[in-house]
C-alpha positions as CSV (number, residue, x, y, z in Angstrom):
1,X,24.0,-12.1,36.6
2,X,24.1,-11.5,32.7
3,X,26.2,-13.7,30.0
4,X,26.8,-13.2,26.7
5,X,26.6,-16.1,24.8
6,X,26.8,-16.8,20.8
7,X,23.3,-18.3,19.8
8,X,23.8,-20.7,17.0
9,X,20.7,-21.7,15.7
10,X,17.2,-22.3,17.1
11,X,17.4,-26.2,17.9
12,X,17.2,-26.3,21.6
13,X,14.3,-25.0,23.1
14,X,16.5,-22.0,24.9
15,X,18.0,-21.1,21.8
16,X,14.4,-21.1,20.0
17,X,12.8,-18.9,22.8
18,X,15.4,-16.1,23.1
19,X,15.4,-15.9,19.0
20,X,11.8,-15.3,19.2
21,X,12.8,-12.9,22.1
22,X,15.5,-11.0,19.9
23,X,12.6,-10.9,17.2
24,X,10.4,-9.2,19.2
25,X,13.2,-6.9,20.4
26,X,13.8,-6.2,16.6
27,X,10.2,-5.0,15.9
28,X,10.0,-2.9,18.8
29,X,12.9,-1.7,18.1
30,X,13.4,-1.2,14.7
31,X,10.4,-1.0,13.3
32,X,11.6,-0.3,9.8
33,X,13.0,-3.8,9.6
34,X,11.2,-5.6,6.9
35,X,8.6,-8.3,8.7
36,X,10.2,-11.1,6.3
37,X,13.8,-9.9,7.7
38,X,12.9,-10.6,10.9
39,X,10.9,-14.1,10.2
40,X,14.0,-15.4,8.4
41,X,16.1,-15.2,11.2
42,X,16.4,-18.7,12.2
43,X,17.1,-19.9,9.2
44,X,19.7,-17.2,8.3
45,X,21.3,-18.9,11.4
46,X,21.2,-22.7,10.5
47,X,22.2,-21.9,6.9
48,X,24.1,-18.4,6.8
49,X,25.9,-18.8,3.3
50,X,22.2,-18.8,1.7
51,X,22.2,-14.9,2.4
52,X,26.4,-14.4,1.3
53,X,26.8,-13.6,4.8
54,X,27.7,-15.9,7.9
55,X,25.2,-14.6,10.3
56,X,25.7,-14.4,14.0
57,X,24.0,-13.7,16.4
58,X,25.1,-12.5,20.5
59,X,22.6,-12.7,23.0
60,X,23.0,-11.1,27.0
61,X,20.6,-13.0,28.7
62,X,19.8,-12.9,32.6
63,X,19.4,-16.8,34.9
64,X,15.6,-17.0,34.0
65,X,16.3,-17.0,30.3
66,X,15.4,-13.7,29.8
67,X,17.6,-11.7,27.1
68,X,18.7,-8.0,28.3
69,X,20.4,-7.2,24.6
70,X,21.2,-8.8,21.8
71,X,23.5,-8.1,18.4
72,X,23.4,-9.5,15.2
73,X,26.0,-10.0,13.1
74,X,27.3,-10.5,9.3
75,X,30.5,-12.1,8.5
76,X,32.2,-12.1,5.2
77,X,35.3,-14.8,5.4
78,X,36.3,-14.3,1.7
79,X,36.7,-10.1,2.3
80,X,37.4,-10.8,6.5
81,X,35.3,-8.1,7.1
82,X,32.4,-8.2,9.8
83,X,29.1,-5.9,10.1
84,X,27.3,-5.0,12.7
85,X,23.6,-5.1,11.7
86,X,21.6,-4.7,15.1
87,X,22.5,-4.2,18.4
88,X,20.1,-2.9,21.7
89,X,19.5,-3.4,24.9
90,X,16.1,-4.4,26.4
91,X,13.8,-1.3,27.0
92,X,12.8,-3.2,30.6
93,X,15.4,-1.5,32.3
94,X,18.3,-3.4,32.4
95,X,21.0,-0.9,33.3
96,X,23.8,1.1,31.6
97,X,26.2,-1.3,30.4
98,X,24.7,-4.0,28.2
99,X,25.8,-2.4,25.1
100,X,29.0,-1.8,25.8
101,X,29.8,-5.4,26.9
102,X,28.4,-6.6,23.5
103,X,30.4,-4.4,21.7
104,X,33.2,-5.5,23.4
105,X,32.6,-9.2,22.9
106,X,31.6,-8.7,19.3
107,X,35.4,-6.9,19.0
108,X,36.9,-9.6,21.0
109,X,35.5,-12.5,18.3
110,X,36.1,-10.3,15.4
111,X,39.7,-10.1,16.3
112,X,40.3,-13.8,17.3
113,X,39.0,-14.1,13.2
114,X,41.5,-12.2,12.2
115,X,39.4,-9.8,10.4
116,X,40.4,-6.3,8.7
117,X,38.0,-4.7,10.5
118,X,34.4,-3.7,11.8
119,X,32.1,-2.0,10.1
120,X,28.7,-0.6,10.7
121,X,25.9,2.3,9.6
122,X,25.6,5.1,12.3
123,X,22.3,7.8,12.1
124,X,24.3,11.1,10.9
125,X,25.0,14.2,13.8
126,X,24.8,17.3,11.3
127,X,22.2,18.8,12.3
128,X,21.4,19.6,8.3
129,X,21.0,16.1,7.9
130,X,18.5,15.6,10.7
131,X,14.9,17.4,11.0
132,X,13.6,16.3,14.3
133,X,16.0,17.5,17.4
134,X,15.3,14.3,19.3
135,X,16.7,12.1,17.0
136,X,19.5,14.1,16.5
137,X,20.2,14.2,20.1
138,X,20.0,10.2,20.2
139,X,22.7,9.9,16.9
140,X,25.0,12.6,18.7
141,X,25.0,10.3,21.9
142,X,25.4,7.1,19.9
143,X,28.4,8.1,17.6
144,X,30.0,9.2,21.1
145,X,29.3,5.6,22.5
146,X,31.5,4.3,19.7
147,X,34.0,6.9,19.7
148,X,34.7,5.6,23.1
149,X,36.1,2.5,21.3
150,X,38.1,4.2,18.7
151,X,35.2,3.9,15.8
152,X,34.5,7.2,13.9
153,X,32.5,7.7,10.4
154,X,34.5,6.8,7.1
155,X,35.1,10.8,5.6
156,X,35.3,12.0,1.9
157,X,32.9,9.4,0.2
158,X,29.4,9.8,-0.8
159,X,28.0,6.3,1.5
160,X,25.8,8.6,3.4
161,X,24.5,9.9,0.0
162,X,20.6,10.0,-1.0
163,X,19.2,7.5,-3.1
164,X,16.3,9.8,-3.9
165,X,16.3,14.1,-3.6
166,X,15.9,15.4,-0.7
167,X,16.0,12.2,1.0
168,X,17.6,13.0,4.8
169,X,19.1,10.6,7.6
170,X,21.3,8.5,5.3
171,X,23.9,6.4,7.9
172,X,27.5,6.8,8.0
173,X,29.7,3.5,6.9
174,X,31.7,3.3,10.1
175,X,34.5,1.8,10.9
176,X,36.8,-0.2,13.7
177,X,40.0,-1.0,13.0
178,X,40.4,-3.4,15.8
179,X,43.4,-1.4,17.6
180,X,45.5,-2.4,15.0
181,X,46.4,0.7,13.8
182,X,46.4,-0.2,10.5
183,X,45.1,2.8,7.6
184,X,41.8,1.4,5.7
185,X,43.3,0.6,1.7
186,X,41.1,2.7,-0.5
187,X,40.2,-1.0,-2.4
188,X,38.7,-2.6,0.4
189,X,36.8,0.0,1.4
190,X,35.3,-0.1,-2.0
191,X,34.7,-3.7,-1.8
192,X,33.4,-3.9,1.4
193,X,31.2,-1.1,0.9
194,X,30.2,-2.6,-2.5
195,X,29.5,-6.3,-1.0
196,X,27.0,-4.2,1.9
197,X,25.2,-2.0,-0.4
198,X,24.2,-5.1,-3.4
199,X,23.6,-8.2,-0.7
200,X,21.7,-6.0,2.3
201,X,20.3,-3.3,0.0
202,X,19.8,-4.6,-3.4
203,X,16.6,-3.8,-3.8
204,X,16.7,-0.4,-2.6
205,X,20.1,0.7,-4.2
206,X,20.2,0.5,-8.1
207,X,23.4,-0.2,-9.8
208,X,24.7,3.1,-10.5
209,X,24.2,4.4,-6.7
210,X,26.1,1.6,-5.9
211,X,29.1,2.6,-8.5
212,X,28.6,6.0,-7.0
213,X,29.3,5.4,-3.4
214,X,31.9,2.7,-4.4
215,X,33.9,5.3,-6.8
216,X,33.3,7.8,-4.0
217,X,36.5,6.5,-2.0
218,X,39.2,8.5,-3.3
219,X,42.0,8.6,-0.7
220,X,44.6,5.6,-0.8
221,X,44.2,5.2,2.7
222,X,40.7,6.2,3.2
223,X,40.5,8.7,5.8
224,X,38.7,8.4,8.9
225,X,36.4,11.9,10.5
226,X,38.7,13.5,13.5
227,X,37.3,12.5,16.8
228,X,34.3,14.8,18.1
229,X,33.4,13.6,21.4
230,X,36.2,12.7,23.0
231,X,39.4,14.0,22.9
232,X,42.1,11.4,22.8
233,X,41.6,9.8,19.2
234,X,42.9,7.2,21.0
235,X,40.1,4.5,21.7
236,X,39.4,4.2,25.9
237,X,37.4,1.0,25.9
238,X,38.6,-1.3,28.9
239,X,40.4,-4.4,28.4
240,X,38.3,-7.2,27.9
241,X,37.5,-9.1,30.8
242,X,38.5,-12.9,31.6
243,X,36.1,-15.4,30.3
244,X,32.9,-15.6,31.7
245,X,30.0,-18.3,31.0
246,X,29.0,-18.2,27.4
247,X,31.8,-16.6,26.3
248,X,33.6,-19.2,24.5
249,X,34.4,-21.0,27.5
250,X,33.8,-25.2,29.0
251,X,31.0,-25.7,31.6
252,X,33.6,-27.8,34.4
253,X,32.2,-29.8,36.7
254,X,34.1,-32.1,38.8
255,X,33.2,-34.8,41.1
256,X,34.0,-33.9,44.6
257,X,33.4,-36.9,45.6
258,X,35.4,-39.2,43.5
259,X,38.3,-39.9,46.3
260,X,36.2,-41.4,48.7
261,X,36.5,-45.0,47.2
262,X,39.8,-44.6,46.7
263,X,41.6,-48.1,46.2
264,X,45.0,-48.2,47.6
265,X,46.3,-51.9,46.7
266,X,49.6,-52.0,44.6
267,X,49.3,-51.5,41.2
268,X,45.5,-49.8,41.1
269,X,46.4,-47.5,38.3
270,X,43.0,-45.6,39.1
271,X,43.8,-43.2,41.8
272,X,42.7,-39.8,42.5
273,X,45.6,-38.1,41.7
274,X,44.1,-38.4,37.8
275,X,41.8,-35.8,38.8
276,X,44.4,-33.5,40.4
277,X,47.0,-34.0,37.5
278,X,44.3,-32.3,35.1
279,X,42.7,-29.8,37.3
280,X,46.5,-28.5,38.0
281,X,46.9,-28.3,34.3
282,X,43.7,-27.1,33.2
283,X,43.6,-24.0,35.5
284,X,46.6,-23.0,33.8
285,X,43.8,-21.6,30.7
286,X,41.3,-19.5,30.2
287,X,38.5,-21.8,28.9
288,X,36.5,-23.3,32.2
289,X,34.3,-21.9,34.2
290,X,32.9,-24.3,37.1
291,X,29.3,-25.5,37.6
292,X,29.1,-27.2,40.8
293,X,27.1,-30.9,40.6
294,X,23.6,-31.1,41.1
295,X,21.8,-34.1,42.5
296,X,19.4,-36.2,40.1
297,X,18.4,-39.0,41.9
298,X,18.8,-42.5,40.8
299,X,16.3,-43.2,38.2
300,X,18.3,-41.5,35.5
301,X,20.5,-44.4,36.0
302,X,17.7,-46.9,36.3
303,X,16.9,-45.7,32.7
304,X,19.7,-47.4,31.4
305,X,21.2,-49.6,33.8
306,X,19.0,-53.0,34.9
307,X,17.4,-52.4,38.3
308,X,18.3,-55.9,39.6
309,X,22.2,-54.5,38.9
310,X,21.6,-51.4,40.5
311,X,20.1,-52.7,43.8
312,X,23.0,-55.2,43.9
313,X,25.7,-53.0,43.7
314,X,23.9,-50.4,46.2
315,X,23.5,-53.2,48.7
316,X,26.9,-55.0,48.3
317,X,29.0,-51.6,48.8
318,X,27.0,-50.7,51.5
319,X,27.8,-54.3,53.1
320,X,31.5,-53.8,52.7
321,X,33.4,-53.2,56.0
322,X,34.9,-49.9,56.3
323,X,38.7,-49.9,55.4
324,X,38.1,-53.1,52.9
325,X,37.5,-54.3,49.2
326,X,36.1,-56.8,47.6
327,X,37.0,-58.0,44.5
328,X,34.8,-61.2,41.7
329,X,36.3,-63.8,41.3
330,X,33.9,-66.0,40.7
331,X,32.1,-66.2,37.8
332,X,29.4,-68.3,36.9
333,X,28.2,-69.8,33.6
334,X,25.3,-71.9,34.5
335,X,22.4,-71.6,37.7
336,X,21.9,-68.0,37.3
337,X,18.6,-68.4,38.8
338,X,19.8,-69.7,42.0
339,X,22.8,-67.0,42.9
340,X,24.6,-67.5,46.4
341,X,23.6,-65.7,49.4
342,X,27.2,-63.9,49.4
343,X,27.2,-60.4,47.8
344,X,30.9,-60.6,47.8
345,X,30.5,-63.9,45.7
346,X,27.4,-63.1,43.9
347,X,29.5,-60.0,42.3
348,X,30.4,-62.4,39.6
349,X,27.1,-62.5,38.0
350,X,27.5,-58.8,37.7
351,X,31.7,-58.1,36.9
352,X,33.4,-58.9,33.8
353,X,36.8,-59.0,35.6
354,X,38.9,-59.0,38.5
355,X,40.2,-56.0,39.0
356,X,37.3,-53.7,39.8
357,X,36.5,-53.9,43.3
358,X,33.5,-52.9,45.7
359,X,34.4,-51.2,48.9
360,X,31.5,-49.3,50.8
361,X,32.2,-46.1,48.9
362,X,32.6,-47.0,45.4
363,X,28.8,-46.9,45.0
364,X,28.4,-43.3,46.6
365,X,31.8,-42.1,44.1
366,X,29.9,-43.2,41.0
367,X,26.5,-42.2,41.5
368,X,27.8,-38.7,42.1
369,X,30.0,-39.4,38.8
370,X,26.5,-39.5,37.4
371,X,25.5,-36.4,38.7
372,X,28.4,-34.6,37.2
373,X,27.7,-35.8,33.6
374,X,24.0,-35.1,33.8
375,X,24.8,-31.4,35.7
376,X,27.5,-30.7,32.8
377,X,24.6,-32.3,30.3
378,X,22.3,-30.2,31.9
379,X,24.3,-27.0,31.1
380,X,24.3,-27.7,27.2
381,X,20.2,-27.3,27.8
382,X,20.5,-24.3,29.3
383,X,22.6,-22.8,26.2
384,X,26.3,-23.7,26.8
385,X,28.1,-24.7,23.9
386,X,30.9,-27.4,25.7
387,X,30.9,-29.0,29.2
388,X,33.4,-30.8,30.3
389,X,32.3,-33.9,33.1
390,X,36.0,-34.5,35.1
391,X,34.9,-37.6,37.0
392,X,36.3,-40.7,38.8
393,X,35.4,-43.3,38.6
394,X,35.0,-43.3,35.0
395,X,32.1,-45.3,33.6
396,X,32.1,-46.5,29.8
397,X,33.0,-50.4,30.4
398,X,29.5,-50.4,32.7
399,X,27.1,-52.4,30.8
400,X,23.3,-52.4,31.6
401,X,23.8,-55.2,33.8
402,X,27.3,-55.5,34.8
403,X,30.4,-53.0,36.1
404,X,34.4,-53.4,35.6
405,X,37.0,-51.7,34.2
406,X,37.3,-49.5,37.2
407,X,33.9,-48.5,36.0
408,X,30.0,-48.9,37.7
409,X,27.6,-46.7,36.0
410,X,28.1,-45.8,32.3
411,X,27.9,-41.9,33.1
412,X,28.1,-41.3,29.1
413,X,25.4,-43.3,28.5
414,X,23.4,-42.2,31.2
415,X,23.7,-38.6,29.9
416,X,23.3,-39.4,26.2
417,X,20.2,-40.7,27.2
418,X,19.2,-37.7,29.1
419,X,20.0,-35.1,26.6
420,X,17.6,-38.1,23.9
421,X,15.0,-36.6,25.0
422,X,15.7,-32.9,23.0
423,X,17.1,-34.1,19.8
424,X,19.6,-37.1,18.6
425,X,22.6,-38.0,20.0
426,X,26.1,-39.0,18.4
427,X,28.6,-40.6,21.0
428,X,32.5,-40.8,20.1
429,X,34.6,-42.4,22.3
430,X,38.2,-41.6,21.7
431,X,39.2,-43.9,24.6
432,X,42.6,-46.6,24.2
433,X,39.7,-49.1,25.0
434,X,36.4,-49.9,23.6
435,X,33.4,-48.4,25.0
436,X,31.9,-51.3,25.4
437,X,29.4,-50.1,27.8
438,X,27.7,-47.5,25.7
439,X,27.3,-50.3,22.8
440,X,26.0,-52.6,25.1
441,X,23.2,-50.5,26.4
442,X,22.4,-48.8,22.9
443,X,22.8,-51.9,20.6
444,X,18.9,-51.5,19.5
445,X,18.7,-48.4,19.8
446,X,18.5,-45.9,16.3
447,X,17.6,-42.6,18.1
448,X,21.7,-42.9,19.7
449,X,24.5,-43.7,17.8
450,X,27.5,-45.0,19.4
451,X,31.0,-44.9,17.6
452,X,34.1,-46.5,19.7
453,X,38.0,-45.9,17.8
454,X,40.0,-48.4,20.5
455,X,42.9,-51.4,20.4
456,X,41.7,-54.1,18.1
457,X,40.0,-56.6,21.1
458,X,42.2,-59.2,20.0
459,X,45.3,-58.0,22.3
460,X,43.4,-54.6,24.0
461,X,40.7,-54.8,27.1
462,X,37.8,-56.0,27.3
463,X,38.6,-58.4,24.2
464,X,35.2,-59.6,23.9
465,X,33.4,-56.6,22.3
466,X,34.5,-53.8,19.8
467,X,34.7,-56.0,16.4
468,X,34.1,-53.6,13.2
469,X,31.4,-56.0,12.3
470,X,29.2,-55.2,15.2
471,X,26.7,-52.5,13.6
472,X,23.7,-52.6,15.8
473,X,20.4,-54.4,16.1
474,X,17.0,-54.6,13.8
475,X,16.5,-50.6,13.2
476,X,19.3,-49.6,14.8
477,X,21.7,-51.7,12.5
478,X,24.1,-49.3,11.4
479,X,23.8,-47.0,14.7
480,X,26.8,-48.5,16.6
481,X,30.1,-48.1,14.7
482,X,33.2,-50.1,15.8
483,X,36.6,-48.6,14.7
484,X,39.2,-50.8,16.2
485,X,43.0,-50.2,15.4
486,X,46.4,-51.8,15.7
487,X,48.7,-52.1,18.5
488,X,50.8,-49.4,16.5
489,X,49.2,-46.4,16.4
490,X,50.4,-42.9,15.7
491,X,48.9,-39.5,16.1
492,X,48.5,-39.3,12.0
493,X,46.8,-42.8,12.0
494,X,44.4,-41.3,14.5
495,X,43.1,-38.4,12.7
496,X,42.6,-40.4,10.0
497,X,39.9,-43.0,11.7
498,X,38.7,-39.5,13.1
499,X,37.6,-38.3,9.9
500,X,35.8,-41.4,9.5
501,X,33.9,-41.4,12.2
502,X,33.4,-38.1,11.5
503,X,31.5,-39.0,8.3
504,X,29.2,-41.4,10.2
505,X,28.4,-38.3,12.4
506,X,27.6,-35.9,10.3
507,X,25.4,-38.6,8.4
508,X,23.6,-39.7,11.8
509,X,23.2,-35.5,12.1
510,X,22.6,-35.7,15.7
511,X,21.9,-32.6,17.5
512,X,24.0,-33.4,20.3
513,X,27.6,-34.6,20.8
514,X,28.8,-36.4,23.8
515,X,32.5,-37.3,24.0
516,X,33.8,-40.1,26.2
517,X,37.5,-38.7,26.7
518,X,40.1,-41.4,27.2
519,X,43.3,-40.1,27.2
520,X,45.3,-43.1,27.7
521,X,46.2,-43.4,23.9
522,X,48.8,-41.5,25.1
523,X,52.6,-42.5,24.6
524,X,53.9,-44.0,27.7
525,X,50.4,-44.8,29.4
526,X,50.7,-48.3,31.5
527,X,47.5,-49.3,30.1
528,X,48.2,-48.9,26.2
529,X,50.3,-49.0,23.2
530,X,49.8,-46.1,21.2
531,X,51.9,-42.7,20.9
532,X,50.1,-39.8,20.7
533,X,51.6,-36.7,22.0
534,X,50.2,-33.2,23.6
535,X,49.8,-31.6,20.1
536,X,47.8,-35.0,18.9
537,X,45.5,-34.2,21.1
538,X,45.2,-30.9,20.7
539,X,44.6,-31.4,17.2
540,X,41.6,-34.2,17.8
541,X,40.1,-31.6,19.9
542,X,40.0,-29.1,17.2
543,X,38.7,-31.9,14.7
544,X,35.7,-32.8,17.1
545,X,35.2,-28.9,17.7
546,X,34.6,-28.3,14.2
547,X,31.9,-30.3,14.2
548,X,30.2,-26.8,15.9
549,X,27.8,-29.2,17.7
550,X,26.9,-28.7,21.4
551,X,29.6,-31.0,22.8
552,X,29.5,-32.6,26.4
553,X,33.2,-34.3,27.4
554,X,33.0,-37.2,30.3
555,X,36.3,-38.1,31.3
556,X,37.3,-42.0,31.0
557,X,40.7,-43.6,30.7
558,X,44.3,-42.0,31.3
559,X,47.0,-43.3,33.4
560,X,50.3,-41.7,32.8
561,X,50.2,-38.7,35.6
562,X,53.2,-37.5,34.1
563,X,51.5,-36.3,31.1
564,X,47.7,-36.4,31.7
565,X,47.3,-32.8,32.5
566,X,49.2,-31.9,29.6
567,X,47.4,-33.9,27.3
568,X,43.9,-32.8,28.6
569,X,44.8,-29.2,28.6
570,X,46.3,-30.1,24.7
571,X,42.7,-31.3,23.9
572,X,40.5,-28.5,25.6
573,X,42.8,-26.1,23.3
574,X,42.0,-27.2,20.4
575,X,38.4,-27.9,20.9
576,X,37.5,-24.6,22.2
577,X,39.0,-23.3,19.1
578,X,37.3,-25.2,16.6
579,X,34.5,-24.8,18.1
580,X,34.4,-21.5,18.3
581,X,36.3,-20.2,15.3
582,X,33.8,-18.2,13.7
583,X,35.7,-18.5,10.1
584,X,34.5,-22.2,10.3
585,X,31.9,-24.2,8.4
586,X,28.3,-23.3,7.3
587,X,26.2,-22.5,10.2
588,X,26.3,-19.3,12.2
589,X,26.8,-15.5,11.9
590,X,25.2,-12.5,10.8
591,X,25.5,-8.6,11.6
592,X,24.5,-6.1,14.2
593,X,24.0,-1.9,13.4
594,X,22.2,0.9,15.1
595,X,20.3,2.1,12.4
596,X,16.3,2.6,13.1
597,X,15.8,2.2,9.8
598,X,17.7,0.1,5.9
599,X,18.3,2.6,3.6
């Protein structure tokens, strides 16, 4: 099975080898592309305003990694134009089709920018223009690919004029209007054509070839060539297709296991129905596709969680009679080194409450919580942009030696850790309460960087952690980031501790973000006292998106059933399109044609 996926830069080790892949593709392909072109590819990516274009790039790649076509892209924000500077398909034999679906995606984007339109150079078709009979034959077929989609050649103007005499084979400037309908202003063409011939061509086009061609468009509209190849002028392209993975879509994966220690004793506000309460909202969009979860054994959470801890809680749920739970309530202070026989009783030296019990499932529920975060983790190494871990129960009060808050393993944690090991990671937990759990297991760690925005501990859970003035130890002072609020809190308020954690972020530049998702700062939820509404959340989704790093979401906190779907659908709106707005900060983009030669 293909995808198509936007390629950001060449950080992850996927992303680096199908780059080196599309470079190939471009000097077998194009071997008129300049060699220094094709070697600055990567960092046209990471830093696209450098070359006055954003610079995308669109890769169809197969399971194994391997990419089947590719398109590159420029993007011009101030003039909302976009140009096509590559696009092919592999010459392995990949099938009819590649193309087109490229096409179609790179329309799809270009239209959810809101540009004016989609330009590109095309090989002429008169045979005049075109000495050897085989490549005419390969520019008649392509022009009637994109007549398919409604594109024809600009007419009247002089863009497919020689630079020097007698010089044949000059491209068409052609152009998609996007089905909207709407003519082409004479002025834009002129600057559009102007801002392709000086930044792509500059050294091969001198100034008054450039005046030229711009002065060249006459007609106010500018008129487009009649259609040759088809006979509708009407474009016949199907409808886009619902999303598929990579196309600007959420990696899902939810533990199907996380009702089996359900907890049914009055007032246990962490019941399944959570999970149900999202899902039902969140299949309501077109943003998820799901992943199922993978097993990982447990010595991914032996890495962060203490292996005395781990072996208790294995052997006290498993000691639990069917039916039953067991909740600390003893806690010692003093004799550690002698504990009692009773695992029931020893679960004081490992709980920091009272409230979160052991029953012979709960260990079996969270280690295959685990599994979900590192499976959705997992997926941001393979080249997705967002995963999304819906889990019960949730994790971020677990500590490296102790459990509570409804909470076992520290699933965040456990997954930060995992993705550690390709590049740094920045946690933000946007949870009611602090992730104490996370800052716990981190604390002297530099390579992580927790940042918590929760109730103040003096009135909010767990009331002994969360303090601003708790940075981090030795080298890692300054890595944990405590951003702890009043009881009063408003959807305004919030954005505006966002923005400074935010500026730790971007600081820290980590190349990995991994979200701990409480959504009980919700109005109305049992276990808060802020008031955040739908469009809050949709709006700190957007905020986080826009930080355009690859973004793994495990769910915590959130309480009020009424609303949770709602709010999580909110948040997955407006991450999905800040992430992916392609009019967004310095970064990405860049252009795709089918020319075999520049100018």
């Amino acid at each position: 099975m293909l995808r198509i996926r936007r390629v950001f830069d060449d950080l992850l080790p996927i992303d680096a080898r199908e780059i080196s892949q599309v470079q190939q593709m471009l000097r077998d392909q194009f071997p008129g592309v300049d060699a220094e072109e094709i070697a600055a590819l990567p960092q046209k990516l990471r830093d696209p305003l450098t070359h006055k274009f954003r610079s995308f790039l669109y890769v169809a790649d197969d399971v194994n990694g391997i990419v089947r076509g590719f398109a590159l892209v420029s993007h011009d924000p101030g003039l909302r134009f976009w140009y096509l500077d590559y696009i092919a398909a592999s010459l392995r034999g990949t099938g009819g089709g590649v193309g087109g679906a490229l096409y179609t995606r790179l329309r799809d984007e270009a239209i959810a920018s809101d540009a004016i339109g989609l330009f590109f150079e095309c090989p002429p078709d008169e045979p005049e223009s075109v000495e050897d009979a085989a490549i005419l034959k390969q520019n008649v077929a392509r022009l009637r690919f994109y007549e398919r989609f409604g594109v024809r050649p600009l007419a009247d103007n002089a863009y497919d004029a020689p630079i020097k005499p007698g010089q044949l084979d000059m491209p068409y400037l052609m152009y998609d209007d996007l089905d909207s309908g709407r003519p082409l202003p004479r002025r834009t063409a002129q600057l559009v054509s102007r801002a392709i011939l000086e930044r792509k061509y500059a050294t091969m086009c001198p100034p008054d070839y450039v005046k030229k061609v711009v002065e060249s468009f006459r007609d106010d509209p500018v008129h487009v060539r009649p259609p040759r190849y088809h006979k509708s002028a009407q474009p016949v392209h199907p409808a886009s297709s619902g999303p598929v993975p990579g196309h600007n879509s959420v990696a899902l994966v939810v533990n199907d296991k996380h009702d089996i220690h359900h907890v049914r004793d009055r007032g246990y506000v962490e019941a399944p129905v959570r999970i149900s309460a999202i899902l039902s909202e969140l299949e309501k969009t077109p943003f998820f596709h799901k992943v199922a979860p993978r097993d990982f054994g447990e010595r991914h959470i032996r890495a962060v969680h203490d292996n005395g801890f781990v072996d208790y809680l294995k052997r006290a749920c498993a000691s639990v009679p069917p039916g039953k739970s067991v909740y600390p309530y003893v806690f010692p202070i003093r004799n550690q080194s002698r504990p009692p026989k009773e695992l029931s009783v020893r679960a004081g030296y490992y709980c920091i409450d009272t409230f979160t019990p052991l029953n012979q499932n709960a260990f079996l529920a969270a280690k295959r919580a685990v599994d979900c975060s590192l499976t959705a983790a997992e997926e941001l190494l393979k080249g997705e942009r967002l995963a999304y871990a819906l889990v019960r129960p949730p994790g971020h009060h677990a500590e490296r030696k102790s459990f509570g808050g409804f909470c076992y393993f520290c699933n965040a944690a456990i997954a930060a850790h995992y993705l550690s090991q390709h590049g740094r990671v920045a946690m933000l937990d946007i949870d009611y309460h602090h992730g104490n759990g996370q800052e716990d297991i981190f604390y002297d760690r530099s390579d992580i960087l927790t940042v918590s925005i929760h109730g103040h501990p003096s009135f909010a859970y767990p009331y002994f952690s969360g303090f601003a003035e708790d940075a981090g130890n030795g080298n890692a002072e300054g890595a944990n980031v405590n951003l702890p609020l009043p009881e009063s809190v408003d959807g305004e308020r919030f954005r505006a501790t966002l923005r400074k954690a935010f500026a730790k972020i971007r600081e820290f530049d980590p190349r990995f973000l991994v979200v701990p998702l409480g959504l009980d700062p919700a109005k109305g939820d049992p276990t808060g006292t802020w008031s955040l509404a739908p469009k809050d959340f949709k709006e700190n989704g957007r905020m986080i998106g826009e930080l355009h790093l690859p973004t793994l979401v495990v769910q915590e906190g959130g309480y009020r059933t009424r609303t949770l779907g709602i709010n999580a659908r909110s948040f997955f709106e407006g991450l999905t399109a800040g992430h992916f707005a392609v009019v967004a900060p310095p970064g990405n983009g860049k252009k795709t044609a089918k020319k075999d030669a520049p100018r």
